[in-house]
C-alpha positions as CSV (number, residue, x, y, z in Angstrom):
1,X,2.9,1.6,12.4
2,X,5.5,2.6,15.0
3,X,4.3,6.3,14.3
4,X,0.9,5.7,15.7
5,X,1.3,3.6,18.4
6,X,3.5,6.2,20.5
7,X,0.1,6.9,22.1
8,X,-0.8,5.7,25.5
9,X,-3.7,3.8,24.9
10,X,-5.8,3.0,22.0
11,X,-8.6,5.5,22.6
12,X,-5.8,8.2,22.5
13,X,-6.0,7.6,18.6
14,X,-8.4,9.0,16.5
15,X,-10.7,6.9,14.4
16,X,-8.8,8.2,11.4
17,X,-5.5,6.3,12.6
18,X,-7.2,3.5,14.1
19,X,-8.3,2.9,10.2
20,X,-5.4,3.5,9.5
21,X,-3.2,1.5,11.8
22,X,-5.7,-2.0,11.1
23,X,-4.7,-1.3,7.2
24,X,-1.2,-1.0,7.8
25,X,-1.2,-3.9,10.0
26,X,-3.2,-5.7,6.9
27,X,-0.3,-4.5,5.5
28,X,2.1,-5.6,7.6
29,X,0.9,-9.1,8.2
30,X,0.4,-9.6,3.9
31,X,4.5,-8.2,3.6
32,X,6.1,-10.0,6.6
33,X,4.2,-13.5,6.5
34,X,2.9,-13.1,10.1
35,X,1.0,-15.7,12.1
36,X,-2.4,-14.6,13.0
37,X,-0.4,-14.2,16.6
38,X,1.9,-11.5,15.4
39,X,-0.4,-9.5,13.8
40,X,-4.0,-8.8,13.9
41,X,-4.0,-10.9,17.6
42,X,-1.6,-8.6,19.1
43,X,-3.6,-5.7,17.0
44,X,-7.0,-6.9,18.9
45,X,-5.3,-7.6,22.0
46,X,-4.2,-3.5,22.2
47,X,-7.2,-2.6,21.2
48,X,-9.4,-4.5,24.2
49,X,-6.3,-3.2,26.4
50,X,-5.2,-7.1,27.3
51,X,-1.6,-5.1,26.0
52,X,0.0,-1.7,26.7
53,X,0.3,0.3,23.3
54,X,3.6,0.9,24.6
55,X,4.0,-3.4,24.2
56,X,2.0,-3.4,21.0
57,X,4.8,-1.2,19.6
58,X,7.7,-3.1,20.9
59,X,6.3,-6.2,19.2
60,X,6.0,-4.3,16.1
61,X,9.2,-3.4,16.6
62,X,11.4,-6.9,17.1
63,X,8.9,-7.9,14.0
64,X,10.6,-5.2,12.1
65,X,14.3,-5.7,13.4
66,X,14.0,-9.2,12.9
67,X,12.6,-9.1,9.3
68,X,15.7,-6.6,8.8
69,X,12.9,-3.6,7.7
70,X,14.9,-0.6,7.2
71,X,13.2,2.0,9.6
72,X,13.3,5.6,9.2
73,X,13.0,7.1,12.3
74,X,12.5,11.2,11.2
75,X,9.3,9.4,9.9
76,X,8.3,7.7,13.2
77,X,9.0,10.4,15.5
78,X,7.1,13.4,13.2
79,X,3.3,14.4,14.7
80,X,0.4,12.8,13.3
């Protein structure tokens, strides 16, 4: 998830990883036990642009750190 949402804004992804960034948040949300807050709210609220992507990721982020999710970062940073 941190790999797509390097973008700008949500239209700056295309409907391919907007699929695929609601399934990983399913995903996400299923694997970490998230509140309805921490994961498809703060999805939606990128989406409508209440939230900078930018924000959206550092969420995602502090989610991950503080669920001690081992992140590989070649991964994150390759092109999509």
């Amino acid at each position: 998830m941190l790999r797509f949402t390097q973008v700008d804004k949500w239209d700056d992804l295309s409907e391919e990883r907007k699929i695929q960034l609601g399934f990983n948040m399913g995903v996400v949300a299923l694997g970490l036990n998230l509140t309805k807050a921490d994961g498809f709210q703060a999805l939606t609220n990128a989406r409508s642009g209440l939230v900078p992507m930018q924000e959206f990721r550092e969420h995602l982020k502090s989610l991950i750190i503080s669920h001690k999710v081992r992140v590989d970062d070649v991964n994150i940073t390759k092109p999509f």
